[in-house]
Each structure stands twice: as C-alpha cells, then as structure tokens.
DOLUM-303732 format. One record per residue: residue in one letter; y, x, z of N, C-alpha, C, CB in turn. Coordinates in steps of 0.05 Angstrom, whole numbers, plus 5000, padded with zeros to 4 digits. Last residue first. Glycine has a CB too. Layout:
BEGIN
aYXZYXZYXZYXZ ...
# end
This chain:
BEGIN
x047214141700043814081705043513971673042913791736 x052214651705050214381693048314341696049714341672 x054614881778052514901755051914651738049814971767 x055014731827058014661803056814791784061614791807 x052514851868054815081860055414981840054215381855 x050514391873052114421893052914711884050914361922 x049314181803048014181827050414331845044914331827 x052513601757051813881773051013901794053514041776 x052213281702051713261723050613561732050013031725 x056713001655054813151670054713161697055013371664 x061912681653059912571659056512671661060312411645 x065812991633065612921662062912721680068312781665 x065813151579063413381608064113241632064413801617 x068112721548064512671555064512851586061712861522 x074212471559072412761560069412711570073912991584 x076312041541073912171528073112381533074012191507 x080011751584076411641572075211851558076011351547 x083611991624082812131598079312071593083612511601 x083911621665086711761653086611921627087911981673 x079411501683080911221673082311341656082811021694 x076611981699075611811678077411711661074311601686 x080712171738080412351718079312111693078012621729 x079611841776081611761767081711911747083511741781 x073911981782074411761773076611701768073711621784 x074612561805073512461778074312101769069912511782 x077912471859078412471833077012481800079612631835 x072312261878075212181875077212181857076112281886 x068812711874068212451864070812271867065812321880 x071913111890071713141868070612881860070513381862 x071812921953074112971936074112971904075013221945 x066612951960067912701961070812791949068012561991 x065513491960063213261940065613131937060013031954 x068913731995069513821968067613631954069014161961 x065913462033068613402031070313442005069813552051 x060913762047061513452037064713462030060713182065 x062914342054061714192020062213892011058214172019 x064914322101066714372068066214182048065814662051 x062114262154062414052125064014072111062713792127 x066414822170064614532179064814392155065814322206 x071415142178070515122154066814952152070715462143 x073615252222070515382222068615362195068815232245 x078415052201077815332215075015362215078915352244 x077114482189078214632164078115052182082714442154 x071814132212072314392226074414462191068614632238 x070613402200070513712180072013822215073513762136 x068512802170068312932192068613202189066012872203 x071012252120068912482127069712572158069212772102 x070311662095070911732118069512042128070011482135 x069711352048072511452061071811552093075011162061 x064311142062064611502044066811642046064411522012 x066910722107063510802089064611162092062910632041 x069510472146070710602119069210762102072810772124 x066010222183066010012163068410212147066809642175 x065210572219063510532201065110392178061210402213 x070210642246069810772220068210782205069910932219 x069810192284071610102263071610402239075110012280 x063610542311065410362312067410332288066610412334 x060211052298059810672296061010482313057010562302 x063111322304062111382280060611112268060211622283 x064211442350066211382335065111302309068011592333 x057311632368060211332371061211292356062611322386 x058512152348057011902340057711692348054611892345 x061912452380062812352351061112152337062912592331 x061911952437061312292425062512232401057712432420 x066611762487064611682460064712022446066611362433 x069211672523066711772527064011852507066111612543 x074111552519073611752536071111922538074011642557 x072610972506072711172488072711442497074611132474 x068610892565069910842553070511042527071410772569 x063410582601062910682584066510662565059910552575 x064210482673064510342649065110592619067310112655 x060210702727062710732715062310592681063711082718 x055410612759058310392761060310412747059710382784 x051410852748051910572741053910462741051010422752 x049211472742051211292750052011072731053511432756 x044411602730043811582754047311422763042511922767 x046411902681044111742676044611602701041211872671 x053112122684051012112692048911872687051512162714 x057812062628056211962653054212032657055711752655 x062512492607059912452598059212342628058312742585 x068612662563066512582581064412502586066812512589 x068413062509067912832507066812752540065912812483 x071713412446070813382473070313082482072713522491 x073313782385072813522402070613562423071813282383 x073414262358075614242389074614032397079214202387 x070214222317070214382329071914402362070714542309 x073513812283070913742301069313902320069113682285 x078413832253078413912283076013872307080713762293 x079913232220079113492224078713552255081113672210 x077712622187077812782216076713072222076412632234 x080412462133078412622138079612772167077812822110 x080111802093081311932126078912182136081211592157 x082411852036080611822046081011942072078811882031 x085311321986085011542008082711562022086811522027 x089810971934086911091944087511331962085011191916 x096010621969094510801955090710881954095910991965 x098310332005096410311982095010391970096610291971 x102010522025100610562041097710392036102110512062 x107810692002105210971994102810852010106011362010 x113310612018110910452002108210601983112710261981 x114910792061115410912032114210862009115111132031 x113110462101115310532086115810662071116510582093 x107510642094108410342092111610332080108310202126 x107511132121107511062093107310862077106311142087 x109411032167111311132150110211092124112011412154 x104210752188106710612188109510702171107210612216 x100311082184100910942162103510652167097810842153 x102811432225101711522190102411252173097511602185 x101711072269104711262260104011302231105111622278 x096511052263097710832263100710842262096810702285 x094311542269093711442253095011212245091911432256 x096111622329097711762308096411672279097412112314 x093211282354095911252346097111292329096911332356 x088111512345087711242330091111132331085110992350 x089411952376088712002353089411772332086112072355 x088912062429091111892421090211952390094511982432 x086612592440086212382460086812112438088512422491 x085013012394086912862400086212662415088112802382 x080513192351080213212383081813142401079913432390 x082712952305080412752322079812852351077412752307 x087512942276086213072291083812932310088013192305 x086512782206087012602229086712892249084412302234 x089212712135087812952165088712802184089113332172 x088512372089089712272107088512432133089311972105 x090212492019087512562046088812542063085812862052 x090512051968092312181987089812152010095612011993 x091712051904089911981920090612171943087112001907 x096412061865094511891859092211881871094211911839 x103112191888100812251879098712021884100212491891 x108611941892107012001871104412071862107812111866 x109511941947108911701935108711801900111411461943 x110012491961106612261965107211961947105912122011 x113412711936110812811933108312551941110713091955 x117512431951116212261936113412411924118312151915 x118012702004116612452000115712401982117512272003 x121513061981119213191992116712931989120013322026 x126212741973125312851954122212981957127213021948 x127412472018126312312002124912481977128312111994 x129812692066126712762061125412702041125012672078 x133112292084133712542070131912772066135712642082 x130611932099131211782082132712062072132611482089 x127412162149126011912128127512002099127011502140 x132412362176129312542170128212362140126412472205 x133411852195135011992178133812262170137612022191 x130411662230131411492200131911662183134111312200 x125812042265128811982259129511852236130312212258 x120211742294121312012269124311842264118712052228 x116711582322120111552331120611752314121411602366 x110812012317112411812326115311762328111711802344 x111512452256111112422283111612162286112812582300 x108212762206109512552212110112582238108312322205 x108813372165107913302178110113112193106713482186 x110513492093111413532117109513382148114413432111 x104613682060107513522057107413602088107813132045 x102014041998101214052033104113852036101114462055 x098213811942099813731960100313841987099313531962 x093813951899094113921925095813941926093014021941 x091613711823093413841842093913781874095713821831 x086113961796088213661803090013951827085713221826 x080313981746083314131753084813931773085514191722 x073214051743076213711750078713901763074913341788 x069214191752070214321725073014111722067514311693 x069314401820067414401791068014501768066914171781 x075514411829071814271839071114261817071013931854 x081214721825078614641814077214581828077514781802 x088514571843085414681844083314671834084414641857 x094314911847092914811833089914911837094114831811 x098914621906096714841888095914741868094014951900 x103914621928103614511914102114771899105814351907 x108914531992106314761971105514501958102914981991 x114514372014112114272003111114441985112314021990 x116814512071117214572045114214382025117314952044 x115114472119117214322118117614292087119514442135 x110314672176111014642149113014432148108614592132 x110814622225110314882218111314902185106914962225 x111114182266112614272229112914522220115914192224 x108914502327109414242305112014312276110713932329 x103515022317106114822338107314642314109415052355 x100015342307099115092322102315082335096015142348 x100015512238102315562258101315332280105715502243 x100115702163099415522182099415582212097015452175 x102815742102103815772131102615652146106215692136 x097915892055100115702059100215692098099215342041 x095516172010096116232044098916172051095616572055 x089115971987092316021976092716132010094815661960 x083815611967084815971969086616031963083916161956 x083715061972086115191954086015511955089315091965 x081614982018081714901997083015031974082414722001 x084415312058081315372050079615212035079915402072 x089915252056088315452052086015492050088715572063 x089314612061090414722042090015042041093014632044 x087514662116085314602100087014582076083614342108 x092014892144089714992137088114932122088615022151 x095614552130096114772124093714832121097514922139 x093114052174094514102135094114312121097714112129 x093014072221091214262209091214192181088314262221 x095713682252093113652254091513832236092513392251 x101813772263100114042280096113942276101514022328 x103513122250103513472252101913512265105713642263 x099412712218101512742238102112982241101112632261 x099512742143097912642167100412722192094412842170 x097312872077098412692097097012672121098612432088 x096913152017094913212049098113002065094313732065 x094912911947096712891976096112971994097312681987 x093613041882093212941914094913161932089512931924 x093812831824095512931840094412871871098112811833 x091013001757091012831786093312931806088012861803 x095713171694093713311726093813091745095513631745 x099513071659098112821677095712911694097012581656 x105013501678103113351655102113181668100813501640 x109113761706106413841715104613621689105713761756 x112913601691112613861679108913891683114914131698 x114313221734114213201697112413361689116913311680 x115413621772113713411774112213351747115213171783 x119813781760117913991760115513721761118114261790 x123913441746123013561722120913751734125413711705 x123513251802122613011782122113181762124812751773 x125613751821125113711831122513451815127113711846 x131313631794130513861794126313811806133114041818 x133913121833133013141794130413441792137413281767 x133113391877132013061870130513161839135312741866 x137613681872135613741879133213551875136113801899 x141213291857141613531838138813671850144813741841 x141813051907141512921878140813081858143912811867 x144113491941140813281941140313171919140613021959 x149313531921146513721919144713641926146313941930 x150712991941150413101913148913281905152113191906 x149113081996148112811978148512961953150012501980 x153313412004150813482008148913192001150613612039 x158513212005157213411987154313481983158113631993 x158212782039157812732010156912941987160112642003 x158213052085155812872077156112882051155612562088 x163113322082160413472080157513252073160013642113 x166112882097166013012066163513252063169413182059 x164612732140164612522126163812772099167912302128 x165713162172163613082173163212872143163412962202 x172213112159170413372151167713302152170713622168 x172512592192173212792161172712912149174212912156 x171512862240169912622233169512522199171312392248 x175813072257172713212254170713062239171213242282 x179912842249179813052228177313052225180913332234 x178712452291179212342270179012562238182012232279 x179312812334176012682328176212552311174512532346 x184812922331183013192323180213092325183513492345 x188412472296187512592322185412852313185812332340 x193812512242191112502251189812612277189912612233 x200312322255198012592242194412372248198413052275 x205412262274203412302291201012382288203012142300 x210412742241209112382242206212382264207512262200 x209613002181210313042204209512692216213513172204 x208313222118206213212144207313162171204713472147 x212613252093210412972089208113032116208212982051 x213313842092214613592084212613482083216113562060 x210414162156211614192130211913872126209614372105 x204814362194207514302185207614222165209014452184 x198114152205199814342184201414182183198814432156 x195514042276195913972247197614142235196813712243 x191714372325193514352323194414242287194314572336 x185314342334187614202349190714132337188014392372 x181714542306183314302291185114172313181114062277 x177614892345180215082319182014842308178115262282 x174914662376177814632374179414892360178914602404 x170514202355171714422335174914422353171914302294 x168013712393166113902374167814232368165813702338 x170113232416171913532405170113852405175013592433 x165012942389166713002411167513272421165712882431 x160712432353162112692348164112632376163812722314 x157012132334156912172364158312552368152712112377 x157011882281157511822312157211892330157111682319 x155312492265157712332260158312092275157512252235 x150612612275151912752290155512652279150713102286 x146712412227146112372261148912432272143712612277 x149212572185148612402193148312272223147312432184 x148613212196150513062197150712792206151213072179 x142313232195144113232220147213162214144113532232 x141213222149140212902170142012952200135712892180 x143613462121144913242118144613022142144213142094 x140413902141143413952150144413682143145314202134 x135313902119135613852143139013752158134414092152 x135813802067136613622076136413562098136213482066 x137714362066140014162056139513902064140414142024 x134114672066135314692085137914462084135914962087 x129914452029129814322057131214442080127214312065 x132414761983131814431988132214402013129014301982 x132515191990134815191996134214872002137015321975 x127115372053128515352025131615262018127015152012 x127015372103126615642094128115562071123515772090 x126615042169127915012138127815282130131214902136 x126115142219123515142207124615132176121414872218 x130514992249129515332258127915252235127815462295 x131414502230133614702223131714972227136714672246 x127614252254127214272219128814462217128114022197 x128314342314127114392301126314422272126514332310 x133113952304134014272316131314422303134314312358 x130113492306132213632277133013892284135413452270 x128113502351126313482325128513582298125013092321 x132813402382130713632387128513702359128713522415 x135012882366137013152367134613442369139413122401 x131012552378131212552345133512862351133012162326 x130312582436128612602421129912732382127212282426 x137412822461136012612457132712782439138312372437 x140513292501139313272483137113022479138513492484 x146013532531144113362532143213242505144813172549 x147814202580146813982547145513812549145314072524 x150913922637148614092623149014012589145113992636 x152213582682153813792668151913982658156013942686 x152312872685150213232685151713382666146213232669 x156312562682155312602709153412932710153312302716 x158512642631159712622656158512652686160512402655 x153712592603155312812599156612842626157212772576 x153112002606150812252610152512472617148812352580 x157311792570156811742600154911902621155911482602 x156212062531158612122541158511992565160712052526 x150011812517151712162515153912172529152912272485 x151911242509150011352530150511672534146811302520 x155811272475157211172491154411342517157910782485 x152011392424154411592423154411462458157711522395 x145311322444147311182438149811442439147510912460 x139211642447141711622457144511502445141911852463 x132511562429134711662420137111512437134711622389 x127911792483128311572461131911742452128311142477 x127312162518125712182499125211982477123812222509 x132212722535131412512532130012422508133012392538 x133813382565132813182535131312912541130413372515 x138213722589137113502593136213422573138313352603 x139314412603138814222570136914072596136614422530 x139914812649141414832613141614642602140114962591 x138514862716137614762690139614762670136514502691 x139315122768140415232742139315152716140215502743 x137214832801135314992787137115092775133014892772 x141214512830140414712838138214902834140414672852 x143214142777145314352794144314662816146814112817 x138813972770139914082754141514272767141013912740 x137913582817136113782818136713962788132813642822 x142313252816142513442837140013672835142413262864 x141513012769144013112770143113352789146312892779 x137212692785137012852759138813032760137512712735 x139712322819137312512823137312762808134912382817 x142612092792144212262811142412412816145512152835 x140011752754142512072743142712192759145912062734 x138511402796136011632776137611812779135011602740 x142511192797140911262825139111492818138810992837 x142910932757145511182764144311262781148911122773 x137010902712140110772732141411012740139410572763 x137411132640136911102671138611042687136011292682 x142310992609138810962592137111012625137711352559 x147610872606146211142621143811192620146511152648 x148610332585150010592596149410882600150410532617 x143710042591145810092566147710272564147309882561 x137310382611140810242621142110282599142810382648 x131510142575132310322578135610192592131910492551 x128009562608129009642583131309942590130609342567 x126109492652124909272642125809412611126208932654 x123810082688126009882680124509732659128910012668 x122310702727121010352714123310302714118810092731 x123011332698123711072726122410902704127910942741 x121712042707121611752693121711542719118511702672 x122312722700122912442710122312252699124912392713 x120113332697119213092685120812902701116113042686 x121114002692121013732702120213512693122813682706 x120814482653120614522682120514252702123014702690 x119714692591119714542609119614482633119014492606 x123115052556121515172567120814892593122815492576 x124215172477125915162514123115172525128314792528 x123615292430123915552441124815522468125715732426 x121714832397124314912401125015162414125414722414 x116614822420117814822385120015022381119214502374 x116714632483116814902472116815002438114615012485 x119314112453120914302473120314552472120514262499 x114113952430117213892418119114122435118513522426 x112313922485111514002458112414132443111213862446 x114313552511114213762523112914042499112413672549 x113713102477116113222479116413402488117513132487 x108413102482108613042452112013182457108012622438 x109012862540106213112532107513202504102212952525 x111912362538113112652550111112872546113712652582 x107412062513110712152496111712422510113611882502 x104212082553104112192531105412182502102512162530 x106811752585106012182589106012162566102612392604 x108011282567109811492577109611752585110711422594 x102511102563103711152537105811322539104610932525 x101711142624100411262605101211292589098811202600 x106810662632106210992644104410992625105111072678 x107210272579107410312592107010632607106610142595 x113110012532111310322544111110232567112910652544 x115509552540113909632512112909872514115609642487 x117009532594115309382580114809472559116009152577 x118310212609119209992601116509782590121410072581 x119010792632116010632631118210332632113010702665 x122911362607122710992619120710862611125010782609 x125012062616123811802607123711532617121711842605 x126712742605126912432624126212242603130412332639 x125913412637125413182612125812912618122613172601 x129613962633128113672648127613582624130113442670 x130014652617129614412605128414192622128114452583 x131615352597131115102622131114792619133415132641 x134215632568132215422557130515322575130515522536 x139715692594139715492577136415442560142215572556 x137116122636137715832637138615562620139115832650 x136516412600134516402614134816192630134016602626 x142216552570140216522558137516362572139716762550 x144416782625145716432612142916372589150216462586 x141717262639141117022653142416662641142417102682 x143417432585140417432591139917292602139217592602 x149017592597147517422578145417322582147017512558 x148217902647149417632649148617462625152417652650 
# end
C-alpha cells in the first residue's frame, strides 16, 4: 500500500497558458524545462495541458472548463501532484485545491523543493529554508494541526489567536531567525573572501545543467559535483588555479534559470556576491541547446540585477560535442534556411562575430579546444594581474604552449 501512494504521488500533469506574452512554441519549451524540473525532483511526468487565454484566470490561472478536464483525468490516473508553470497566487491554490484533489505545485514551489533535496551545507541549507518560508507565508493553510488547540491559564482566555494566525507566527519568527544566521553567514563568508588577498577572481556563470561543474574540474583538477540534471550545484567551490605562472581564483556558482523565484535571488545573496565580486566572469552557454540565445538572455538579465552585468567576460559555448544541426538538400529550394540550420560556422558569423576573442567554442567533457581557452583566460587575467600589481616584470615574458620561458 505504501508503495502504491508513493507511485502515485510522483505522478505528475503539467499545466500551462499560451498567453500573448508566450506563445505555443515558447510554451513547450517552458513545459520541456518543467518536465525537467519534475524529473529533478524525483516525479515523473505523465500529461501536459495548456489552453489559450489572453492572460493566465485570476482565479484558477485556467478556465474552469480546463480544471474540469484536468480534474477528471486526475481522478482516473491516480495522479498525486498538479504543477503549474507560472507562480500561483495564495487565492489561485485554494481555488485549485478545491476542485483537484491532489497536490498542487506552482513553478517557483518545484525549484525550491529542488534546492532543499540539493542543499548540503549549513549556508545553503539556510537559505534554501528562508526562501521557502518566504514563499510559503502567504500562502499558508492549516499547514500544522498540532496548534489547534491554545494554552489555558491567567491571561490566556478570550478568543485567542486562530490557528492560521499562530502559523503565520511561527513562520514570521523563523524568518527572522534565519536572516540572522544569514547575516552571520554573510559576515563569515566576506572574512573568507578578505582572506583570500588580491588574487584575480573569476566567476563560472551561466544557466544550469550547461557544464560549470565540469569545466571547473578540468580546469581546476579538482572534483567538483558534476550531475546532467539541474542545480546539481548549489554550494559555491572555490579553486585555486595556475596558467602559466598567473595564480587567480575559479568560482563554480549556482546555476540560473528562467522565472527564478525572487526569493531564491535575494536569499542567495551571499553565494551571489561570489559574482559580483569577482573580476572577470566566464559566461558557459550550452550551445547544443535549441534555445540557447534565451538562456543567454536569462543570464544576463539576473546579472543585471545584481549589478554584475558589466563586468569583463567572456561567452564560452560549451557542449560542441552534442551540437546538431538540420541540413537541406542541395536539390531543395523551397525550404528557408533557418537557425535550425546553422552549423557552428554560421553561428560564428552572425551577432558572435562581432564578440571577436570574447568568444570561444569548447567540448569541457571531450576536453575540445582547452588550450584556446586556457590562452584566453590567462590573457585575461594577466591584464587584470598587470593593473593590480605594475611591477611584477615575469608577467611580461613570453611563453610557448607548455608555459615554458622563451
């Protein structure tokens, strides 16, 4: 009997809305990215819905005509968990609730379930748990009925506090605790930073699952967690490397997504300011990624917000080994030449020409154009090496490709 409640709670629909600001296409491939997300999580995807609307229902985020659909093919799969793929209003949940008698799970609720399974440290188990508080304070509902009943005695009698009024209490005061130990983690955290002296500092940034980890292991001869599903990493590694004879420090940071939760953002700040501290940030693209030039446009939309999106960088498209590419026949005329179709030479002369030397091409698994990449890195930082310490003459030798003096 366990087994079977188990085997149906990671039973999972998925639902969505091709709205004017999405259309279908952009709407798979949110539900591709959630179905994702889903198996992350350890559920198991079995549906897909989506309706046209001009904007998600204020009520019910799909019409009731949908719910009922949704409703009736729940009831007779023995589906567990509805997840939806924008975030859910407290009032949208409880109107949800009512009609599908299942769990129901928004986008930002699945991605934090996920930091929770993926949190190892004490840091990033703290600020996974704040972002869920956070989250989970409006949209609290008799959550705890151990607080049904209130404590007798003098001064406590009287109509009391409701029991989503206690819960909400306790939520409250756990936030604050856990801000404080964020603070205290923060600090902690600035004295290791400190500590580190004026070593360059670089950054790996980019969307998940595009191969961080790895090319932090085969940069860094270290063996930092690397995992093809999303936030494999959550903790921030922090190597120390050589090119040549230029010491600096690598960065692996958390990986970005689309519709990343506020509250991820802003209790993440300590892991963050890894990037907004460091002094030249590698921007891993997956390039065999249909959607690639998105997720590039997610990247630097967070790092806009964290005002990191200034910085010196250089966009290195990994994964050249997985890229694929349709291909026309000589003998067919009629079909229109689209990105769909472009080899890596293409890409290569379009909007990336014009990022010259910022722009390398690498396999971090087959370990493909290392070398260039380790050139361009160490010419990178050498120059911020120059500005930061004018007199070390040996930086201005010159070596052949094993880092020999000439």
């Amino acid at each position: 009997m366990i087994d079977e409640k188990k085997a149906i709670s990671e039973k999972a629909v998925l639902i969505a809305v091709i709205s004017q600001q999405q259309n279908e296409e952009k709407t798979e491939e949110y539900l591709d990215e959630l179905e994702f997300l889903t198996t992350t999580a350890g559920g198991v995807s079995v549906k897909r819905f989506t309706q046209k609307l001009e904007k998600p229902h204020p009520k019910t985020f799909i019409g009731t005509g949908k719910l009922e659909d949704v409703q009736r093919y729940i009831e007779s799969n023995n589906i567990g968990t509805a997840i939806f793929d924008d975030e859910l209003s407290p009032a949208q949940i409880r109107n949800i609730e009512k009609v599908l008698d299942c769990k129901i799970l928004d986008r930002t609720n699945l991605i934090l379930d996920i930091f929770a399974q993926r949190a190892q440290t004490s840091s990033a188990k703290t600020q996974v748990e704040l972002a869920q508080c956070q989250y989970l304070l409006p949209r609290l509902t008799r959550l705890w009925t151990h607080l049904d009943k209130q404590k007798g005695g003098i001064g406590m009698r009287g109509p009391g506090e409701t029991e989503i009024e206690t819960d909400r209490r306790i939520i409250r005061d756990k936030i604050t605790v856990l801000k404080k130990k964020l603070l205290t983690i923060d600090k902690q955290m600035a004295v290791q930073r400190k500590n580190r002296g004026k070593m360059v500092r670089v950054a790996l940034v980019g969307y998940t699952n595009v191969g961080k980890s790895t090319l932090m292991n085969v940069v860094s001869k270290s063996d930092v967690f690397a995992e093809n599903k999303l936030f494999a990493t959550l903790d921030t590694t922090v190597r120390k490397v050589v090119i040549k004879n230029i010491p600096f420090l690598l960065t692996d940071t958390v990986g970005f997504i689309r519709k990343l939760p506020t509250q991820l953002v802003e209790s993440f700040k300590s892991t963050l300011d890894e990037v907004r501290e460091a002094d030249l940030l590698l921007h891993v693209v997956d390039i065999s990624h249909t959607n690639f030039e998105d997720h590039i446009a997610s990247v630097n939309k967070i790092l806009e917000e964290i005002d990191s999106l200034n910085k010196p960088y250089i966009l290195v498209f990994n994964k050249i080994d997985a890229y694929t590419h349709k291909t026309i026949d000589d003998d067919d005329i009629a079909t229109e030449k689209t990105k769909e179709h472009f080899s890596l030479d293409d890409w290569k002369n379009t909007w990336m020409n014009e990022l010259g030397e910022n722009c390398l091409f690498i396999s971090a698994l087959e370990k493909e154009n290392m070398e260039a990449f380790r050139e361009k890195v160490f010419e990178e930082v050498k120059k911020i090496h120059i500005r930061r310490f004018p007199y070390n003459d040996y930086l201005y030798y010159e070596y052949d490709k094993d880092g020999k003096e000439l």
